[in-house]
Structure formats: C-alpha cells, structure tokens
N, C-alpha and C positions, 0 to 999 in steps of 0.2 A: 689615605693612609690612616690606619687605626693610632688609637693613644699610646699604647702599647708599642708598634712599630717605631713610632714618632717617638719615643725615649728610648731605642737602641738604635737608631739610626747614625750615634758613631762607631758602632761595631758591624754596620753593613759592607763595610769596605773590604775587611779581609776576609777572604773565602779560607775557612780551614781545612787543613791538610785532615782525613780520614775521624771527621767530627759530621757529628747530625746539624748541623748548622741553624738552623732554624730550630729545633731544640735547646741549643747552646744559649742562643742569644736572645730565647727567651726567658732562661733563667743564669747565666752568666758563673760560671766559676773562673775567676779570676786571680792570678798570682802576680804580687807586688817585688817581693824581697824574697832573698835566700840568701842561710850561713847556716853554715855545719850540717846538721842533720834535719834542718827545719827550712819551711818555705811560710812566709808572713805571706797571707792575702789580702785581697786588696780593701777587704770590711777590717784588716788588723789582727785577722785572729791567726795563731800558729799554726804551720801544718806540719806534721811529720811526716816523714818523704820514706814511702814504703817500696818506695820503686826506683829510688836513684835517680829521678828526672826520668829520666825513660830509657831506663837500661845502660846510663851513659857515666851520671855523676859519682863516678866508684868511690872517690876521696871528698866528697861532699861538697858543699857548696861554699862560695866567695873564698876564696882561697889565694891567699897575698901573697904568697910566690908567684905564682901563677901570672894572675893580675901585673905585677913588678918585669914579669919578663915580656908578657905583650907590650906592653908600656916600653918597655926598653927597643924591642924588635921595632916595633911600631914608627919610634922617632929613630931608629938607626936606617932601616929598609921597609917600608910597610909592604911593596911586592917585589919582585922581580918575578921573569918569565923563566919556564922549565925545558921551552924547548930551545933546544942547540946552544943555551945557555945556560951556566948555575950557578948556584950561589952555597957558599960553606955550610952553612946551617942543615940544610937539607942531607947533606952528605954526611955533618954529624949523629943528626939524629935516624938516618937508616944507620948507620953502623951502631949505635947504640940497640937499636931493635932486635939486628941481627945479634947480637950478643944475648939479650933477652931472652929470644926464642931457643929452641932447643936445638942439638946442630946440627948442621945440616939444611939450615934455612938461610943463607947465605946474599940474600937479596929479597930487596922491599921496593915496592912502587905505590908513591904515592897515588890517592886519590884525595877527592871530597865530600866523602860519604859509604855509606855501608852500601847500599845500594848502589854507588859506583863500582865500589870494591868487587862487590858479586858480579857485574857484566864485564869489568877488566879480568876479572878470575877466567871466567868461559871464555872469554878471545886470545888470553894468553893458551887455552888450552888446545883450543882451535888453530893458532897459531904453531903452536911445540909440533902439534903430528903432521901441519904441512912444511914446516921445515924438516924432520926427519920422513918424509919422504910418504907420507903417510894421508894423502888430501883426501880418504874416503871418509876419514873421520870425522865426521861434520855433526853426529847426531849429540846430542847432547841430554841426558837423564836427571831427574828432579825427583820430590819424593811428595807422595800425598800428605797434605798439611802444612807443607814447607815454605817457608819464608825466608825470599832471596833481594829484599827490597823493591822498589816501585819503577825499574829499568824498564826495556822491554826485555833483554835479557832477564833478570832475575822476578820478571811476573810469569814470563813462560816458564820456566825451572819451578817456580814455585806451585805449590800444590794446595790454596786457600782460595777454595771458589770464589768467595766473595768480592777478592781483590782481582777475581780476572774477567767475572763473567760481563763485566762493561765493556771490554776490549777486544774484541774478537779474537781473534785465531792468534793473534801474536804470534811470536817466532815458531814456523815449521822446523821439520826434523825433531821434537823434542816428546820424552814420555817420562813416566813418572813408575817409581817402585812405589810399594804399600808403605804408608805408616808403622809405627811400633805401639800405638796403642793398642791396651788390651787388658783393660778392666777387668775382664774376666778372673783373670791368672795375675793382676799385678795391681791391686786397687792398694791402695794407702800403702809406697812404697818407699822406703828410706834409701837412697840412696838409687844404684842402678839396679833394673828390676831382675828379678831371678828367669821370667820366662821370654823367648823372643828372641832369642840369637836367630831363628829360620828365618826371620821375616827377610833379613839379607836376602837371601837365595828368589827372592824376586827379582834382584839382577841379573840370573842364569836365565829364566824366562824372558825377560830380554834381549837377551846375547843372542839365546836359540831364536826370538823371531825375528829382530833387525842385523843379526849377524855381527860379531864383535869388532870385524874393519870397518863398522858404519860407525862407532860409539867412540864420540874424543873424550869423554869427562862425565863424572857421576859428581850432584854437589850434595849436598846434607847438612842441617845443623845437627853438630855433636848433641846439642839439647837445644830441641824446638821451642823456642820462647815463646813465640807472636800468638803463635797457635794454642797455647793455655799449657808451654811448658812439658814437655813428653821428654821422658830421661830412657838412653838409649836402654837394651836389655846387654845384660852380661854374654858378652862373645860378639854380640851384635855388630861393633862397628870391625874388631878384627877378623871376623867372616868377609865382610864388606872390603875389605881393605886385601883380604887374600883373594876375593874374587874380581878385583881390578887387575891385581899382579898378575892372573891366570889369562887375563884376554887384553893386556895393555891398556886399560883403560886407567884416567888420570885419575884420582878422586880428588875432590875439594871440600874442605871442612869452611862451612860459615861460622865465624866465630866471633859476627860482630858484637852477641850477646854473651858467648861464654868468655873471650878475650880480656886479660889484665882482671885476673883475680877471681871474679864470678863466680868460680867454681874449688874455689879454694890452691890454684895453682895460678902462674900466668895465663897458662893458656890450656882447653880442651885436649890438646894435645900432650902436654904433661902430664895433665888429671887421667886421662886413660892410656895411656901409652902406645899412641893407635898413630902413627905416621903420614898425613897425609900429602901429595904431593904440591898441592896450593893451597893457603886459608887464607881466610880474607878481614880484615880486621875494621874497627871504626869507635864508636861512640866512646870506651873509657881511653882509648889514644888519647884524647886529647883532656880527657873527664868532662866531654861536654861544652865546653867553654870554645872551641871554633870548631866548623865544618873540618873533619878531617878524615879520611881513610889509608889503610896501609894494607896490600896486597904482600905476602909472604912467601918464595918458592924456594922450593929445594935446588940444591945446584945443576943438576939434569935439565930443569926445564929452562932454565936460566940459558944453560949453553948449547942450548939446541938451536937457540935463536942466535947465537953468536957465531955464524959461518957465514960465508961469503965473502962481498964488497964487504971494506972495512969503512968504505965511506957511504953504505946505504943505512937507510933507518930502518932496522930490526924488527921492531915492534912498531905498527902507524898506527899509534893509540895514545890518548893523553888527554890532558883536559886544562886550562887555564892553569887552575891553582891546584895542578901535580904539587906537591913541594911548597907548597907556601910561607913563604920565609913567617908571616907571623904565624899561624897554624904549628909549624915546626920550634916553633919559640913554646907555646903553650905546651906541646907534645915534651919538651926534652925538661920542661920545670915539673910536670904532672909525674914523669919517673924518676924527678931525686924524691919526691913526694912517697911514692910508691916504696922505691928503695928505704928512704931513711925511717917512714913509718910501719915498715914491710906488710904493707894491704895487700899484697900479690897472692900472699899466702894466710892472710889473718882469716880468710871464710874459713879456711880448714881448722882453724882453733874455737869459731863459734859455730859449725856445724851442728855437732851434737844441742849445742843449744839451741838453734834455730829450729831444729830437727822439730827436739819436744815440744817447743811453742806453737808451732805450725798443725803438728799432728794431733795434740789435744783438741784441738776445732773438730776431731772427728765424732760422730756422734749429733752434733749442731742440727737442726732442720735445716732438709734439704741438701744436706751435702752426702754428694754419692763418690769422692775419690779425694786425697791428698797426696801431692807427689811433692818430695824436695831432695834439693842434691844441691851441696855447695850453699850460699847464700841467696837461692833460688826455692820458690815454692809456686806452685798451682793446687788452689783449693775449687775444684770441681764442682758445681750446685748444678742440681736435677734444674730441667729447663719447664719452664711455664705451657700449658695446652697451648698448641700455636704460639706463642710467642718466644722463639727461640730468643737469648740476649735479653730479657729484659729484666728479669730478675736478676744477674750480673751487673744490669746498669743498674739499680735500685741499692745493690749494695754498696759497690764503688759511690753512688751519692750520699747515701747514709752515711759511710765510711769519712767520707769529704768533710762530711757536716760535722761531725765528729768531732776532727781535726788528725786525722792519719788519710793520707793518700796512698790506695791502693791503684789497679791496672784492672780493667776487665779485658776481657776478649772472650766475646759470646758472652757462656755462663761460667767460666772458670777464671774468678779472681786472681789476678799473676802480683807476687811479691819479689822482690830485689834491692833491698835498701842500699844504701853507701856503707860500702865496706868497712868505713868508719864505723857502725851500730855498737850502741852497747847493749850489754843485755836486758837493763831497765828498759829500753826502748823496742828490744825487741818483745817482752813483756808485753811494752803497751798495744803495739799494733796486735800483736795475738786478741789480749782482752779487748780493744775495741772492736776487732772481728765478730771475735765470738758474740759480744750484746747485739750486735747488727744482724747480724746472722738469727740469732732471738728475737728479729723485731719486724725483718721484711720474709713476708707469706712467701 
C-alpha cells in the first residue's frame, strides 16, 4: 500500500453514497460543525451553505428547538412500531400536515426518505386502480431527466441515465415523456419559462401507443432539481394535468426538493396552482435533521382503498419507521419554526433578490444558461471536449475552497441556500461564484 493510501486508510471504511470515492479520499472535503447559515470544516474554516445541506436544511442549521424536542421524544418513546399499532405523535403531526397542505390532501403516510416516498407514491397508485376495478393499469410513466430517488421504483420512473445504466432493465411496464429543456426559446429565464407548455402532449403519444387502460400514474418534479434544475414552461404542468383527467391517469408531483418553502409557497402545488393527485414529500419535513418522508393524497385515492373487509389491511406497504415517534418529534418542532418565522413563504420576498444575484453571473466564461425560480438557481457552464462534469466539479471545488458550498450535477452548478439567507449572503455566494467562474478555464 502506498504512503498516500496508508494516511487515508481511516476513511476506507465508508463507501459513499453517489461520490467518486477514490477521488474524495484522496483529497478529503470534510464538515465538522454547523449553525445557522454556515458549516465549520474540519481545517476550521467557515462554509457558507449554498445548498441547504442538500436540498433539506430549509431553516438552517443546529436549531435548539429542534434538538429540545428529539431530546424530549427521545427519553419519552425513542420507537414504537406502525404496524397494527400507534402512537399519538404520529397522528398529530399527519393532521398538522394535512392542514399545511392545500385542501383536499386529507391524508399522509409516512416514510423514511424521498426515495421511499416516490415508490410508496407508485404503489399507492397501482394500488387505487386495482381497487376500483381497474387491474390493467399497471404501466407506470416518468419523464427524461427526472429524479425519483434511488428505489427500484423511483430509478425506473426516473429518467438520468447515469443513475440507471448500472442496473439493468429495472422495473418493466415503464416509459418516459420528454423533458422541458429548451435552451433555445428559454435560456436565462426568470421564473417559469414562457415557451414549452407542448412538451406535455407527449403524454398523448403514449396513451395512443400503450393505450390509456394500461397507464396507473404519470410522476414529474414540479422543478427538476438533481438534474441542474429545469423550471416547468407556463401552461406546462396544467396541460399535464388536464391530459391525466382526460384518460384517468393519476399524476404525482415529486416534491421532495420543492416542498416546505423552496419555491417561495409551501408546497409546488400552491406556487402553480396545478392539483396533483399524489405528492410525495421528504428532506425540509424534518429540515434534515432525521430520515423522514411524507406521502400526500387527495381524498379519492385514500378511499378507494377503503372498501371491503374492515378487518383486511388496505394497503400491504410500510416500512419499520413509518411514523417514527422521534422523526415525528423533529417534524412537528421544524413547523412551529416554519410557522413562527414564516420560511414557507420568505423565498417569495427574497426572489427578486435572488433573481438579480444569480443572473448577473450571466455573461461569466463559459456559462451558456441561468434558470431560477423561488430560492432555487441552476447556473449552466458549457462542458469541457470529452469531458462531460468536469469543469462543474472544478467549480464546486474552487467554490469549496473559497468558503461557499455550491451543488454541481454535470456542468450545471445547483444553488438552494436555507431559507433563512440574508441578502449579504446571498451577495456573497453570487460574488464568490462569479471570481471562480473567472478563474476555472
């Protein structure tokens, strides 16, 4: 073993989740501490946290309510089980959620991740049309570049080659609509873009080849995060939504990235007024601080599943820590947090500012596109000969170095700070962009 090897050989142990690993650990970026808007690494220096942890820490970090109530849950019940048993807490904090949401979402099932959330979403869906009578329904639709987490359900739906083409054929029955990028007609666009409501009507192309009794569920994120960020086009998602009603097909909004504020509303679904019949919720639930997910259904799909035996189980789906009494502790202290400091809706008041900081970068070497909506941005940079990704990772380290922590995915830089941000800060992650962006070819 080299010298080199032999002084990371206590970081050989953990295999990282969607990291170059042997990249990593030969030069190590490491986080020690976090509070408020900032993450101390583990050389000491400050980082400013351009991305919310990952998509998750909407009300920023170390956060003493929070902390006070795991702590409390913790020495009161640390678990109890969900099936055929439960516990208060759970039942308070879905009825809390339900109140949240807009109406008409009258029921929540737990999970343990966004990725749960998204393959409980598809079997609930799968589920609803063979209880109403409807078993042909088995096909299931996804959209090119979409991210549904790392399930086998939500890699098949998903449409980001890179995340599938290790896995083979994954779940049969399943195709994919087009994307909504389009450069062409929509580069550096503020808010949602003006061209692209047609891209929809690739779900008609579908219906016409698999036939619309074959199709249980179309799923989509409101705004494609993972993927570098794509804001739907105006008409877009209510096309979509009137060509589900036209052939019964379910829709489901992923809104593990837009949910609890992102977007300057609670939820995707308030920010466009586009009704979907499932969404599926995760990372600011809880602000990061435990594994948690929340599945969302309108009341239709709820009670479709409510016939029969009154003593058969409904739904044969669940997971350990459905409900997890502490999970459910963090989740009901993170929205007095939300409520008292009203983050749900604070993106919508620093939009406009996020907007101009974001979009000034245009112009920069190398960058060919800026998209934001909400407290969301994807700054686009042209890709290197053959080397797709790597100039995106060169900025994200520069950036690191710095001391702002951006997101790359490929070559398009992904921003989402804690909704907490103020505008000095949001200042600085624009200017550190921008010098970095001046400094890597």
């Amino acid at each position: 073993m080299s010298a080199d090897a032999g002084h990371n050989r206590p970081l050989d142990a953990y295999w990282m989740p969607f990291t170059s690993n042997r990249r990593f650990k030969a030069s190590p970026k490491l986080l020690a501490e976090a509070k408020g808007m900032y993450y101390k690494a583990a050389d000491g220096r400050e980082i400013l946290d351009g991305t919310a942890g990952l998509w998750c820490c909407n009300a920023g970090h170390g956060r003493q309510e929070i902390a006070d109530a795991v702590h409390k849950q913790l020495m009161t019940m640390d678990y109890a089980p969900s099936f055929q048993i439960g516990h208060p807490i759970a039942f308070e904090f879905a009825e809390r959620l339900t109140h949240l949401a807009p109406g008409g979402y009258d029921h929540v099932f737990f999970t343990g991740s966004g990725s749960e959330s998204a393959d409980t979403a598809l079997k609930i869906a799968l589920a609803y049309h063979r209880a109403r009578g409807e078993g042909t329904r088995t096909r299931l639709i996804g959209r090119e570049r979409g991210y549904h987490g790392v399930g086998f359900g939500g890699t098949s739906v998903g449409g980001i080659v890179g995340n599938r083409r290790q896995f083979g054929t994954l779940l049969g029955g399943v195709d994919h609509i087009c994307h909504t990028h389009d450069p062409a007609r929509n580069a550096f666009s503020v808010g949602q873009p003006e061209y692209g409501a047609e891209f929809a009507d690739d779900l008609e192309k579908l219906v016409t080849l698999h036939g619309a009794d074959t199709i249980a569920a179309v799923i989509v994120e409101p705004v494609a995060g993972s993927t570098g960020v794509l804001l739907p086009p105006k008409g877009y998602l209510e096309r979509l939504r009137a060509i589900c009603d036209r052939h019964g097909i379910l829709l489901i909004f992923d809104e593990v990235i837009t949910g609890f504020g992102r977007l300057g509303a609670p939820f995707a679904v308030d920010r466009f007024g586009v009704r979907p019949d499932i969404f599926t919720t995760a990372k600011g639930l809880t602000n990061g601080v435990l594994p948690m997910g929340a599945v969302f259904t309108q009341g239709h799909v709820h009670d479709a599943l409510m016939q029969g035996d009154e003593a058969a189980i409904e739904l044969a789906h669940g997971y350990t820590y459905s409900g997890h009494p502490v999970a459910c502790a963090a989740g009901m202290a993170v929205l007095d947090i939300y409520e008292r400091e009203g983050l749900l809706t604070r993106g919508s008041e620093l939009e406009e500012t996020w907007a101009k900081a974001m979009h000034a970068l245009r112009g920069k070497p190398n960058v060919v596109d800026i998209r934001t909506i909400g407290l969301v941005a994807g700054v686009e940079l042209s890709a290197r000969d053959n080397k797709p990704g790597a100039r995106g990772y060169d900025v994200f380290t520069r950036c690191f170095d710095e001391g702002v922590m951006v997101r790359f995915t490929g070559d398009t830089i992904a921003m989402s700070p804690p909704l907490i941000v103020e505008p000095g800060q949001i200042a600085r992650m624009a200017e550190t962009l921008a010098d970095v962006l001046d400094r890597v070819d």
